[in-house]
N, C-alpha and C positions, 0 to 999 in steps of 0.2 A: 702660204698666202692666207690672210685673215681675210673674211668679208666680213660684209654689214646688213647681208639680205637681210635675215633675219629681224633683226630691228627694226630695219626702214621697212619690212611688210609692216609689222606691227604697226608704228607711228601711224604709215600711210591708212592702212586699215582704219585705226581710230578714228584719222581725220575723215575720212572717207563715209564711214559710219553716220559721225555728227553731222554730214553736211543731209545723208540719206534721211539722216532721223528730223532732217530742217525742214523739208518739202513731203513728209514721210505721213498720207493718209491712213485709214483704218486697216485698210488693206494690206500694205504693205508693214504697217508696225504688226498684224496679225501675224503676217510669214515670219517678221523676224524672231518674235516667239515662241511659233509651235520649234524655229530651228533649235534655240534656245534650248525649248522643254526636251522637243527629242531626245537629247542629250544627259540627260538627269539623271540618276541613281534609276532604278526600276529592276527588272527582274533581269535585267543586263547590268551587270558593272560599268561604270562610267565610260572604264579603261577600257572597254569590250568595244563599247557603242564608239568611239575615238579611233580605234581601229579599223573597225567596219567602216568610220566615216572615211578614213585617208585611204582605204582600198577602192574606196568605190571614187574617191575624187582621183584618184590614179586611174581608175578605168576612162573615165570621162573626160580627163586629160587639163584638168582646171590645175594649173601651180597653185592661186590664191587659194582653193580648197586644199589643193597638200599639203602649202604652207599653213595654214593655220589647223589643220588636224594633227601635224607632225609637232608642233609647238604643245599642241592640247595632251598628243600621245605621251611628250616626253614631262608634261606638267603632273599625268597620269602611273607618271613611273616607267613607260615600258622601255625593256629593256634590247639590245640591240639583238638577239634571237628574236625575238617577238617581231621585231619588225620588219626584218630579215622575212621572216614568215610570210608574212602580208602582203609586203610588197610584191614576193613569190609568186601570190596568190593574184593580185591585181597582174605583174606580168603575162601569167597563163592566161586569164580573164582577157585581158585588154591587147594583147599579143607585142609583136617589136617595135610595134607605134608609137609606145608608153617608155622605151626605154628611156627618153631623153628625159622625162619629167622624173624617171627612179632616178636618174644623176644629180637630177637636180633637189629631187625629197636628198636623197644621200649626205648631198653636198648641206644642206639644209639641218641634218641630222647632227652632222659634224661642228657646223657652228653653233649651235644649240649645247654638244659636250665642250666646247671651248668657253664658251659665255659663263657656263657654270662651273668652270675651274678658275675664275677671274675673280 
């Protein structure tokens, strides 16, 4: 079974973005930034900081943060040990609450190695 999550986050995202960045004061273009910077080369590797981010969006139980840390992860290089880890780690963290959003990072993950074999 093929899906198309993956994608239609992205598009949605963008569009969703641009309408944000229409109505979007000082404030709010400030947050989108520091999330931005956060993220940056620094004394953490990008791929470091992309991980940490999809653990902690799995704790908290956001898909839109999954979804776009697992796209970031796998932009990142990591590999399916690595993630396996993490997710590990957000499970113990965030207990059997999260399972539903690991199926769904999973399922996520999976579409993500199929787009790239196309």
């Amino acid at each position: 079974m093929e899906t198309k999550k993956i994608e239609e986050f992205r598009e949605s995202r963008e569009r969703l973005n641009q309408i944000v960045m229409k109505y979007a004061g000082l404030g709010i273009k400030r947050f989108f930034n520091l999330d931005t910077q956060v993220y940056q080369e620094g004394a953490l590797p990008k791929k470091t900081k992309e991980l940490l981010g999809l653990v902690a969006s799995l704790v908290l139980r956001c898909d839109d943060c999954i979804s776009y840390h697992l796209i970031r992860c796998y932009e990142e290089k990591v590999n399916d040990d690595e993630l396996e880890e993490v997710l590990a780690i957000g499970l113990i963290v965030g207990g059997s609450i999260t399972i539903p959003h690991l199926r769904r990072a999973l399922e996520g993950w999976e579409e993500l190695k199929q787009l790239s074999e196309k």
